[in-house]
N, C-alpha and C positions, 0 to 999 in steps of 0.2 A: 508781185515779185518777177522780173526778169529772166529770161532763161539763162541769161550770163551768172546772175546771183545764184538760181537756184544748181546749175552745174558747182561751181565755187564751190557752195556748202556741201554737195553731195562728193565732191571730191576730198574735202577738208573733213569731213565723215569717215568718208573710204580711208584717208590716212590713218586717222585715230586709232581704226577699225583692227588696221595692218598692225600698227605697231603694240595695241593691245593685247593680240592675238599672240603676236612673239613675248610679248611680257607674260604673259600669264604661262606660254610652254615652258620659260626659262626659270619662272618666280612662281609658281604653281607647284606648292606641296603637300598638298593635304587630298586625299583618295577623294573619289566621285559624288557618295553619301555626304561626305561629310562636308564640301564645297557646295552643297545644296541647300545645307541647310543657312538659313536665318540668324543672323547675328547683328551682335550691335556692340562695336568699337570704338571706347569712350579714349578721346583724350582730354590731358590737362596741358598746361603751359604755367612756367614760375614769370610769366611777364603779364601778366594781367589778360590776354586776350579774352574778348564777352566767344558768347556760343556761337556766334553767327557772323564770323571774320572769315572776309573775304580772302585774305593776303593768306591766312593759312593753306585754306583750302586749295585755293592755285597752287600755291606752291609748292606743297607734300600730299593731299590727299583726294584730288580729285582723280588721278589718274589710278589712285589705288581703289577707289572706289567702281571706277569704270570698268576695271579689269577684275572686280570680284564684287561683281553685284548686289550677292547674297549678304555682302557686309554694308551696313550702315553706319557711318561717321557721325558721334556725334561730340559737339568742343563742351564741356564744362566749365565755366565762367572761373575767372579765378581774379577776378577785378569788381572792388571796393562798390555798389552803385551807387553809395551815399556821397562820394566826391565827383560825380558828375554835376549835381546841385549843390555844391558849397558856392558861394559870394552873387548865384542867380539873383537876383530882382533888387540888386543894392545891399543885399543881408550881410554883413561882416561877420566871418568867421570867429566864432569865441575862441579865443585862444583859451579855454579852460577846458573846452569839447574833447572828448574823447580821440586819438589819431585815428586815421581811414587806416584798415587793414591793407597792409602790404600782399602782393599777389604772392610773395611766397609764404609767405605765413596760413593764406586761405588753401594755397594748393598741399600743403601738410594737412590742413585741419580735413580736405577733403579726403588724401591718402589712407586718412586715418577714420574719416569719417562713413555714413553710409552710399557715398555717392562720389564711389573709388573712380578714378582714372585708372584705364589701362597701361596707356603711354603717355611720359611726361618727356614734353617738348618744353628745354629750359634752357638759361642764361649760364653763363659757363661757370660764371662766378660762385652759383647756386648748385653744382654739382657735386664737388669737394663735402659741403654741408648735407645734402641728401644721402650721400655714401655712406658719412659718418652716423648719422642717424639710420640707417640700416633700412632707406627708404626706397631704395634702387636695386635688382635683380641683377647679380656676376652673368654677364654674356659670353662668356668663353665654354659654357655646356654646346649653348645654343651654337656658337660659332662653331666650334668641332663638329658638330651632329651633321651641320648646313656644309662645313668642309670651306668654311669663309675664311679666306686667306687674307692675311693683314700684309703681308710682302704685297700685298699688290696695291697698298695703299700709301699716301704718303706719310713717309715717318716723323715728319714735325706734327700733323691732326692724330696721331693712334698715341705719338708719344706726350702730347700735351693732355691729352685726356687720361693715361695711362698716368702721369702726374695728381692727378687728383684723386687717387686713392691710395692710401697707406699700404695696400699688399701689390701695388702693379699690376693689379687686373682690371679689365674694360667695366665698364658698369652703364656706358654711351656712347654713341657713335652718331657721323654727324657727315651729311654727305656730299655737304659743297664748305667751302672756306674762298678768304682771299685773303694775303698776304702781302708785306713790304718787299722792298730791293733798293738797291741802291742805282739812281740812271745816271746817265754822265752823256757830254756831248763832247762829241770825237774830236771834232773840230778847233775847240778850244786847244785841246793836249797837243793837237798837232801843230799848232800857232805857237806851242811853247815851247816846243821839243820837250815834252815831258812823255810817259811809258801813259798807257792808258790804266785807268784802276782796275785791280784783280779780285778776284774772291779771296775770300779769310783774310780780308787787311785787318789790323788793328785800326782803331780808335786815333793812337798816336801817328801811325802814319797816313792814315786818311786827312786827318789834320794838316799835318805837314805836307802832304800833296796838294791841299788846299789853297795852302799859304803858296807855294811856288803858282800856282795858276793866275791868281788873283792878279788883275794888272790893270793901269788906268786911274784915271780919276775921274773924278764929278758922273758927268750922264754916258763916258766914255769908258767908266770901271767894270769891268767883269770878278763876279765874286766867285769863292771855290765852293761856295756848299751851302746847300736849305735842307730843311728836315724835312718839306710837304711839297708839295707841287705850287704853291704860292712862293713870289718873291719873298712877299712880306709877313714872318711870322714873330712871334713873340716869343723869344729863345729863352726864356723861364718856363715854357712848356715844351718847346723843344727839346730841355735838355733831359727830359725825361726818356728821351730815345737812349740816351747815353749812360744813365743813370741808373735804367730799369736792369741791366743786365747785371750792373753790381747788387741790386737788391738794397737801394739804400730808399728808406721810408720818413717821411713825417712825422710819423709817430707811431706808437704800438700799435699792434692787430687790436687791442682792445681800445683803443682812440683815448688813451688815459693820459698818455707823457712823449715831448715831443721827442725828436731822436737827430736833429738837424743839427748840432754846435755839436760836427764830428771832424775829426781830417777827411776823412771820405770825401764828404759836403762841401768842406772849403776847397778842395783840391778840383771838385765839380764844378763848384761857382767860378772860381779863378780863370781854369781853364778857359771858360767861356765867354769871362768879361776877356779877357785875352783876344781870343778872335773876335770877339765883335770890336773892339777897340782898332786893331789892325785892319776890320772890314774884310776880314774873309766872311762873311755873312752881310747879306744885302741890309743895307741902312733906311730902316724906318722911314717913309714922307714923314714931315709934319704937313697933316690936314687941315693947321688953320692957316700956314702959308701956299699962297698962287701956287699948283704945279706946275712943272715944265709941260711943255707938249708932249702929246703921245706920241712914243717913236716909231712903235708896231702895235698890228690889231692883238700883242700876244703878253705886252707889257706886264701887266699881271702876273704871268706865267714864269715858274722857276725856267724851266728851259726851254719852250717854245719861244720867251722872249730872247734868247744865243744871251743871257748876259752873267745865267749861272754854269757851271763847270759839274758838278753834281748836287741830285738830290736824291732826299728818301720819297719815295710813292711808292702808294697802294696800287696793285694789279688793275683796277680801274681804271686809273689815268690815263694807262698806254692808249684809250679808247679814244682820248682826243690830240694826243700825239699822234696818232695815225691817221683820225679823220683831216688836220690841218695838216700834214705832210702830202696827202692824198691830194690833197684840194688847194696846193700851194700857186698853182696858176692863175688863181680864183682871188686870189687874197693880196691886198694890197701891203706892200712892204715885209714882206715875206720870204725868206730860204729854205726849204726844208732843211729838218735836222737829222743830221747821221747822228745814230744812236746805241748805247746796248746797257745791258745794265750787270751790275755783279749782286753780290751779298752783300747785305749790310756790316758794316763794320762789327768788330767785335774786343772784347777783355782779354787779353791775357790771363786773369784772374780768371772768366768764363770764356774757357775757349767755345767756339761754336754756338754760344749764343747770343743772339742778338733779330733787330726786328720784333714784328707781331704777324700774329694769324688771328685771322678772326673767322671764327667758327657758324654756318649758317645751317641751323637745325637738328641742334646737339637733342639726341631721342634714348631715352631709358625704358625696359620695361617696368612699371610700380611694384615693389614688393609687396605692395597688395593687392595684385589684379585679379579681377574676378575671369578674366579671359585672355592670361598671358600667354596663350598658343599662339592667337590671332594679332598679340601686342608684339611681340616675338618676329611671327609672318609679315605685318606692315616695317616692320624697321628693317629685316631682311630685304624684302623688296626695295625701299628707298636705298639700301646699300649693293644693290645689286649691279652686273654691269651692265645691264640693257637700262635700267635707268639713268646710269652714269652716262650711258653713250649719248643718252638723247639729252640727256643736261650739259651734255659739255659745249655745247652751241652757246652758251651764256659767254655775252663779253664784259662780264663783271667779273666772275668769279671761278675758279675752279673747281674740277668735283676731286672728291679723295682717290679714286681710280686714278694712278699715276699715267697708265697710257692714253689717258682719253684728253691729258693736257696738253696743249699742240698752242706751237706760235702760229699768230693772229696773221691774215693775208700773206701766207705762205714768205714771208720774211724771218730770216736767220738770226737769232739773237738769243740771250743767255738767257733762259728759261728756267733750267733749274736755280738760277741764284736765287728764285721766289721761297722754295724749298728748304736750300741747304741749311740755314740754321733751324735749330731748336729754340724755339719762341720765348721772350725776356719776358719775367712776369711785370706787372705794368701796377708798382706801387701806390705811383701818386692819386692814382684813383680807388678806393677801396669801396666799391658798393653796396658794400654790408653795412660798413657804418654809416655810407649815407644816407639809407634807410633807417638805421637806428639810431644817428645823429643826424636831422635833417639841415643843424645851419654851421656841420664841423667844415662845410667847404669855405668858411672866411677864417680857418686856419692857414688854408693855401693861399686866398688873396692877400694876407701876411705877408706871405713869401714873396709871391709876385711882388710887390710896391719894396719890399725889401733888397730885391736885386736890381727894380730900378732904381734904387739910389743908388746901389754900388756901380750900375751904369753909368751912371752922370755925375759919380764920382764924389756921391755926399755923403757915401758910406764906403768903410772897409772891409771887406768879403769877409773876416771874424767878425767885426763891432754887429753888419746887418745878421748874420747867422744867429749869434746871441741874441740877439731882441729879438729875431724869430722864437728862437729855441724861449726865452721869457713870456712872451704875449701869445704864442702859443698855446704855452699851458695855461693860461691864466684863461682863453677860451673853453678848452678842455675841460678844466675843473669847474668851470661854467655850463658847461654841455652835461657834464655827468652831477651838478644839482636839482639842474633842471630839464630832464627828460629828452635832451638832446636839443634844446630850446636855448635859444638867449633872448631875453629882453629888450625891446626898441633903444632902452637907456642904457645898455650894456654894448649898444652898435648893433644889436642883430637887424638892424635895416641900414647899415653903414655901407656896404656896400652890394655889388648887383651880383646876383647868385649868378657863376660861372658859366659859360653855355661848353659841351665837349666839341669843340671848333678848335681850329691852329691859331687863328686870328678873330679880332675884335669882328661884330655884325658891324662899324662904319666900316672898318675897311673892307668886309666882305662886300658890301653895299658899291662903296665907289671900283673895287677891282671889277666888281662884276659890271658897273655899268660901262669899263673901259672896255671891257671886252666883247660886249653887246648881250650880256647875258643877265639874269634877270635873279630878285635874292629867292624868286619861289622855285628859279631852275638849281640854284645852290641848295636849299632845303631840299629838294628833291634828293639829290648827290647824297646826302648825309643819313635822310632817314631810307629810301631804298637798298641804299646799302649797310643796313643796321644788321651786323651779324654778330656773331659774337666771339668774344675776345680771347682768345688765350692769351691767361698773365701769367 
């Protein structure tokens, strides 16, 4: 080894060392004795994780480990192993087989079993159902005792969580997230003499802002609004952005009967066939006809390519809106974009809510730990601000410490609009039942194929709703004869199980290679940043 390497590491040592040192004066509460002694801090996870994941460990508990020696981490598996070897060596899955245990099902039986978890690191979805089940430990003792101040957190993560229990008390906390906004390119509005967009717009006038910006035609149109950072998305999943604040669903919590042939529904579909018909929403390629040339390396791109007016993105995106701003000298056919972004629109109906947060290491203590002092101490810690400070260097995500949120390269722009709403619950996906109904998701491709014909104009936003709302149920009551199952001869292979993406993998496929980027760097983007959701 080098002397250059071996300084490096002894320096990269010394750091650790340093910031250790202040974590444990700051996060250090347990007397002298009792910090000596030997322990062993079990967790679980409602996501299947085996014992020996990497990703956890980086991520929440190696630095807790480092700074209290005397504790030993150990993961409790909570993932099926018999579905690691389903369809291995050519062997066709019986479909009469028993189902693989769901990780939440295994991390109950464990809670309950002799080889408790301390801390359960879980899916947001799965927290509501722990509560109620009397699975999860009220942290408001703990918090008063620790003197843990929730003003100093941000109030859409304390209050989406605080949602998930019938009496408004914490039950987990969770100590990074990342969230929607709405971005907008300045330049556009100022080409049109129009006001730039604000926070707390509504829906309807976000719209009609949209419609006055839009102008041009053919490869010369600029449109007023995307839902993702993509041109090209599939506004039957978009409009779930719009739709989720109303709280309008598919069908019952219990996946029994559908709930679509509503005025709510029709007035949601309408609206939307409406701007897309107008083309205030970017217009589909067709991919089996020649495309035009590419006009910028940024085509692709809702607003890097200047041809959208606003969109909704995730806190992430800003990361390559800044590196191609940065590097605009560099880049052929290129402007930088002035930029800033507000709040997501919102309801009249739901004032202040709108967007999502998505939640990254929502932590409970088990109400049946065998060492909820030390389960207690590690989630203190993760919530602490010397942890918070040294996590806010993330350019993915935010941590829940409100001050340690700070815009990216010392540039001015509206930060809090990440914040200001209270997060829409997010219907259309229900992951309860699609664990417990594993093929109810060709209820929704229903819909989908159902409002591309009211797209292209071979259906009437009532006539396609109804035969949703009919073939619907007719799945449904198929679902619930058989075990959440449909038969090859009933369609249950008609169509391709859904992927949670904006857009189709061909289009992922060719945007990405327009842009020189690659579909394992987009897989990347989706599962690195797999946090979790407040709905």
């Amino acid at each position: 080894m080098s002397k250059q390497r071996s300084w490096s590491r002894l320096i990269a040592v010394s750091l650790v060392m340093i910031m250790s040192i202040s974590l444990l004066a700051a996060c250090g509460s347990k007397d002298a004795n009792e910090a000596e002694q030997e322990r062993v801090l079990k967790i679980a996870t409602s996501a299947g994780y085996g014992p020996d994941d990497d990703y956890l460990r980086q991520q929440f508990t190696d630095l807790y480990e480092f700074t209290h020696p005397n504790i030993t981490i150990e993961f409790i598996s909570t993932y099926d192993e018999s579905q690691r070897y389903q369809g291995m060596g050519g062997k066709m899955e019986d479909p009469n087989a028993e189902q693989p245990k769901q990780p939440i099902d295994i991390l109950k039986e464990k809670m309950n079993g002799t080889d408790k978890p301390d801390v359960v690191i879980m899916e947001f979805e799965h927290l509501a159902g722990l509560i109620r089940e009397n699975l999860l430990t009220n942290l408001d003792t703990n918090m008063q005792k620790d003197k843990m101040d929730v003003a100093e957190f941000v109030p859409a993560v304390i209050d989406g969580l605080k949602e998930q229990s019938e009496d408004g008390r914490l039950y987990a906390l969770a100590p990074m997230f990342t969230a929607s906004a709405l971005i907008y390119n300045k330049k556009l509005f100022t080409d049109a003499g129009l006001a730039f967009p604000t926070d707390d717009m509504t829906w309807d006038a976000a719209f009609q802002t949209a419609r006055e910006v839009s102008k041009g035609e053919g490869a010369e149109r600029t449109y007023g609004l995307t839902f993702n950072s993509y041109r090209y998305s599939d506004p039957f999943y978009d409009m779930n952005v719009y739709t989720a604040p109303l709280e309008l669903q598919m069908y019952d919590d219990k996946g029994e009967n559908m709930s679509v042939d509503t005025e709510e529904w029709r007035k949601a579909w309408q609206t939307f066939y409406d701007l897309k018909k107008e083309k205030i929403f970017p217009e589909q390629p067709n991919w089996e006809q020649p495309q035009p040339e590419q006009q910028g390396p940024f085509d692709y791109h809702s607003l890097l390519s200047g041809k959208v007016a606003m969109s909704i993105i995730n806190y992430y995106d800003i990361s390559e809106i800044l590196s191609a701003n940065k590097n605009a000298a560099n880049i052929e056919n290129y402007e930088p974009i002035d930029w800033d972004v507000v709040s997501v629109p919102t309801h009249p109906q739901a004032p202040g809510v709108g967007g999502q947060v998505w939640l990254n290491g929502i932590m409970g203590v088990s109400a049946t730990a065998e060492n909820p002092e030390d389960a207690w101490d590690f989630i203190s810690f993760m919530m602490s601000e010397e942890w918070a400070k040294q996590k806010s260097k993330s350019v993915s995500q935010f941590v829940t410490w409100k001050k340690f949120n700070q815009t990216r390269d010392g540039l001015e722009y509206n930060l809090d609009a990440f914040f200001k709403n209270t997060p829409a619950k997010n219907n259309l996906y229900n992951n309860t039942l699609y664990i417990e109904k594993p093929d109810i998701w060709q209820v929704q491709n229903i819909g989908q194929m159902k409002f591309n014909e009211v797209l292209t104009d071979a259906k009437t936003v009532p006539d396609a709703l109804k035969e949703w709302q009919t073939e619907g149920d007719a799945i449904l009551k198929k679902l619930m004869e058989n075990n959440g199952r449909l038969d090859p001869s009933d369609g249950g292979m008609g169509f391709p199980e859904p992927r949670p993406i904006d857009i189709s993998v061909e289009e992922q496929e060719k945007l990405m290679e327009a842009s020189g980027d690659t579909m394992v760097e987009a897989e990347a983007v989706q599962t690195d940043e797999a946090v979790e959701v407040v709905e």
